[in-house]
N, C-alpha and C positions, 0 to 999 in steps of 0.2 A: 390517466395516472394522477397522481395528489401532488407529487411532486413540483409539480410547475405549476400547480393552484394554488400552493403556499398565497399567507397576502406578501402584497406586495414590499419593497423595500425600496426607500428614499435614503441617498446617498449624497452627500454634496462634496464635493472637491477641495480641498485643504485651500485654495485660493478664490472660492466660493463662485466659480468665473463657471462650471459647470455643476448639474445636479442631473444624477442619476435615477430613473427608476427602471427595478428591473422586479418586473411582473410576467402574467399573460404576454405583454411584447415586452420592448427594450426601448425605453423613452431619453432623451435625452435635451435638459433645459439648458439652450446658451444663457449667460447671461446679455440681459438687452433686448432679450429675443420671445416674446411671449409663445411664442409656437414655439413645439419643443420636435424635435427628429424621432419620430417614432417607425420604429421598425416590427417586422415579425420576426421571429426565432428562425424564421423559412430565409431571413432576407442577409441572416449571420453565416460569414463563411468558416469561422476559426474564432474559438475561446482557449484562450491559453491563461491556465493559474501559476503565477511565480510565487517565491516566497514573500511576496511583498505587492503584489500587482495583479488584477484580472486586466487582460488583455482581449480587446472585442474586435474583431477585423468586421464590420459590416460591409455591405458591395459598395456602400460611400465613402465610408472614413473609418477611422481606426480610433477606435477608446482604449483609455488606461484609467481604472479603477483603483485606485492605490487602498491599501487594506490599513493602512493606519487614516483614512478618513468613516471608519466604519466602525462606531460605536461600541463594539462588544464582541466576544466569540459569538454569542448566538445567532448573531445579526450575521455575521461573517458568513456560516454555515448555512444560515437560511439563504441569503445569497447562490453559495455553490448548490444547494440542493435544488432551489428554482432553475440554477441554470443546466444545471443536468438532469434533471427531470426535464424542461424544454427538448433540451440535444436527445434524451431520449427518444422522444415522438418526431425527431427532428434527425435522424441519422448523419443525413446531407452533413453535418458541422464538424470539423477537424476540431478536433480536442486533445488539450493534452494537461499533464499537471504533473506535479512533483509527487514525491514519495510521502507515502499514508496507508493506514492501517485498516481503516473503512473499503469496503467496496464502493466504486465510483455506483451513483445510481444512473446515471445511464445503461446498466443492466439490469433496470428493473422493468416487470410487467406491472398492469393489477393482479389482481389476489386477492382473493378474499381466506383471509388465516383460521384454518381449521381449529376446531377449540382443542384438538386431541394436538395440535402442535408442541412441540419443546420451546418453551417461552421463558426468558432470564433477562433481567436487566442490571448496569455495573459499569465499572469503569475500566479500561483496562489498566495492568499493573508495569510498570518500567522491570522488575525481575521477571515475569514472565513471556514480555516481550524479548527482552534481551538473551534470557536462556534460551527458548524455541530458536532463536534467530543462528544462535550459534552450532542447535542440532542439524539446523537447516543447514549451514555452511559446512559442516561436518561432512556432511552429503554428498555435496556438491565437491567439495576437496578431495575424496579420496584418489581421483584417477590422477587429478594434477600434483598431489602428493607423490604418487608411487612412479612419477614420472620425475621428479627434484630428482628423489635420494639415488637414482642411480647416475642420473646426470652427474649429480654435485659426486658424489664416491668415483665416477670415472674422472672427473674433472680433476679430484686433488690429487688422484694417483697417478695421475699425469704430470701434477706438479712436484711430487714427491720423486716421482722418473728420473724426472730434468733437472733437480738441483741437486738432488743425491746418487743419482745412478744406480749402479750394478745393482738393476731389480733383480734379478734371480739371486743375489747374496740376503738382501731387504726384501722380499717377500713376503715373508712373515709376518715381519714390522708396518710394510705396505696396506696391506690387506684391511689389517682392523681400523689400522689409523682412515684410511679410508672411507671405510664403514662407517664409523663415528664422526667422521666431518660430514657425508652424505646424508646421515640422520638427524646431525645436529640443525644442519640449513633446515631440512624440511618440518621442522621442529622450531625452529624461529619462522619460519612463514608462516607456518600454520596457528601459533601465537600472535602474531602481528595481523594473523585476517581473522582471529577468534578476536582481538582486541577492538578491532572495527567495528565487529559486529555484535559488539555487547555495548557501543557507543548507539544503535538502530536506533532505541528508541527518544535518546534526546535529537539526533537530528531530525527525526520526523517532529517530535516536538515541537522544533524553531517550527515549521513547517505550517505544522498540522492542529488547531487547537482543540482537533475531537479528541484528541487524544483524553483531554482532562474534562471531557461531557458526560454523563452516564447515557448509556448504551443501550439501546434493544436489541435483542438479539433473539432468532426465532431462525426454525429448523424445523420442516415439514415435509407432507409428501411432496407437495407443489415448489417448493425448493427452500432457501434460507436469504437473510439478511442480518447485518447489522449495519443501525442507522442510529441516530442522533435522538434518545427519547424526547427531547421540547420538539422535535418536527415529524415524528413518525408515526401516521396512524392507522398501522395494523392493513392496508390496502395495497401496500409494495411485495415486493417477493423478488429473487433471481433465480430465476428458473436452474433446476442439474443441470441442465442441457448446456450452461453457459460454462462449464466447470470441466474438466481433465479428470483431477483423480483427489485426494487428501492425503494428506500427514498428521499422525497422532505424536506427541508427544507429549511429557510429563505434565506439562501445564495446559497445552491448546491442541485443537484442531485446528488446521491447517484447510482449507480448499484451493485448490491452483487450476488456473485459466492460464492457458499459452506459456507455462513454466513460471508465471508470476501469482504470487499470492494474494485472494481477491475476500477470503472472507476468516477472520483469526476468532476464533469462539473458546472463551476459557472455561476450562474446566469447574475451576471452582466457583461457578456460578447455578453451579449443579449439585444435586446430593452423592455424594460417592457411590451409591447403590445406583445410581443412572449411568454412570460412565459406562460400562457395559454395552448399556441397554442403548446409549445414543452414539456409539462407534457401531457397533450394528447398525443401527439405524444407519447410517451414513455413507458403510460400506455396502450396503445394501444397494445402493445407488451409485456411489463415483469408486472406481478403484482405488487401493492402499496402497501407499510405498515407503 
C-alpha cells in the first residue's frame, strides 16, 4: 500500500525536549540522546487520535503527539494517513479516533483504478453535510418517535385524571388535550435531535481538517474511496466487501459499515445525467435503504 510510504514527517514537541518521526517505523529523538527509539509499526500496541493529541502506546512507552506542534492541515493528515496505512498492513494495532467524514484508510487495499471508474474531485459542503445528517436521523428516529407520543399522551392523561378527575365527564376534553401534548413532546425531541444534527458538520470541523481539503473521490468495480487529493495516488481502493448497504439522498450517497457511515460521495460533483447511472452503479453491489 502507498499509504504508509507517504515521505516521511518530522515533528518536534512544543518544548523541543522531543522530535518525532513518523515514517516506514516510528522514531523517536530524546533530547541529549543522539540515538533516537525506533520502533516498527509491529512493535505499536494502540494509536489513538484526540481532538488535539495523537496518542502511541508502544510495548515501552507511551507518546503524545500534540497536533498544535504540526505545521499545517496537510502535514496533520499526512501524519494520520502514514499512520493508518501502517495499522493497515498491521491489523495487530487498536485504533481509535474521533468523528470525520473521510473513511479511516485502514480499509484500504492496493488497486489499481480502472480508467472506466467514476472519478470527481471537491470539497465537501457544510449544507450538504448537515441536510443528509438530519435525513439520516430522520431514519433512525422514527420508532423512538412513535414510542414518545404515546408515552407522553398516556402520561398527561394521567395527569389530567388526577388533578381534574371525573374522566368519564372530561373525556372528551381529555382525549385531544392529550393527543396534542403527546405530539407536541415528540415534536420538541425530534427538533432538538434535528438541531444537533445540522450542528455535524462544525463539530467534525473542530475535529477533522479534511473537512476544508479538496477530495478524491472514486467509485468502481473494485470498490470506492475518498481521500485527501495532496496525498492520494490513484493505488488505494475499499473494497464492497468492507460495506453493509447505502443511502441516497438529495445531496450524497451514503455507504455504512457496521451501522456507521464510512464513505459520503456528493452528488454535485457529478453531472445530473450520471445520478441515475451511479445509484445503479452502487446498488448494483451494496443494498439500498
Amino acid at each position: 500500500m502507498a499509504f504508509e510510504s507517504l515521505p516521511g514527517v518530522k515533528i518536534k514537541s512544543a518544548d523541543e525536549k522531543q522530535t518525532f518521526i513518523i515514517a516506514d517505523f516510528f522514531s523517536v529523538y530524546e533530547k541529549g540522546n543522539e540515538i533516537p527509539d525506533i520502533y516498527k509499526w509491529t512493535d505499536v500496541i494502540s494509536v489513538t487520535e484526540n481532538r488535539d493529541v495523537f496518542i502511541i502506546v508502544t510495548n515501552v512507552k507511551t507518546y503524545r503527539i500534540s497536533k498544535a506542534s504540526v505545521p499545517d492541515s496537510l502535514t496533520l493528515l499526512t501524519v494520520r494517513a502514514i499512520i493508518e496505512g501502517a495499522i493497515a498492513v498491521s491489523p495487530g494495532v487498536e485504533y481509535s479516533f474521533g468523528k470525520r467524514i473521510l473513511p479511516p484508510k485502514t480499509l484500504c487495499v492496493g488497486c489499481e483504478i480502472p480508467t472506466d471508474a467514476y472519478v470527481a474531485t471537491g470539497a465537501y459542503a457544510e449544507k450538504e453535510v448537515n441536510n443528509s445528517n438530519v435525513v439520516l436521523l430522520s431514519a433512525g428516529l422514527d420508532r423512538i418517535i412513535w414510542t414518545i407520543f404515546p408515552l407522553a399522551t398516556i402520561a398527561m392523561f394521567a395527569i389530567l385524571s388526577v388533578f381534574w378527575g371525573d374522566v368519564l365527564n372530561n373525556l372528551i376534553k381529555f382525549i385531544p388535550i392529550s393527543l396534542f401534548a403527546g405530539g407536541a413532546v415528540a415534536m420538541v425531541f425530534y427538533l432538538v435531535c434535528a438541531f444537533g444534527a445540522k450542528t455535524l458538520y462544525g463539530r467534525i470541523l473542530r475535529d477533522d481538517p479534511a473537512l476544508l481539503e479538496e477530495i478524491t473521490f472514486v467509485v468502481c468495480d473494485e470498490g470506492f474511496i475518498a481521500a485527501e487529493s495532496g496525498i492520494y495516488d490513484f493505488s488505494e481502493i475499499i473494497s464492497w466487501n468492507e460495506s453493509a448497504y447505502f443511502i441516497e439522498t438529495n445531496h450524497v450517497y451514503i455507504v455504512f459499515k457496521n451501522k456507521k457511515a464510512v464513505f459520503w460521495l456528493p452528488k454535485r460533483l457529478f453531472p445530473k445525467d450520471k445520478h441515475s447511472e451511479l445509484s445503479d452503479f452502487i446498488a448494483d453491489r451494496l443494498q439500498q435503504r
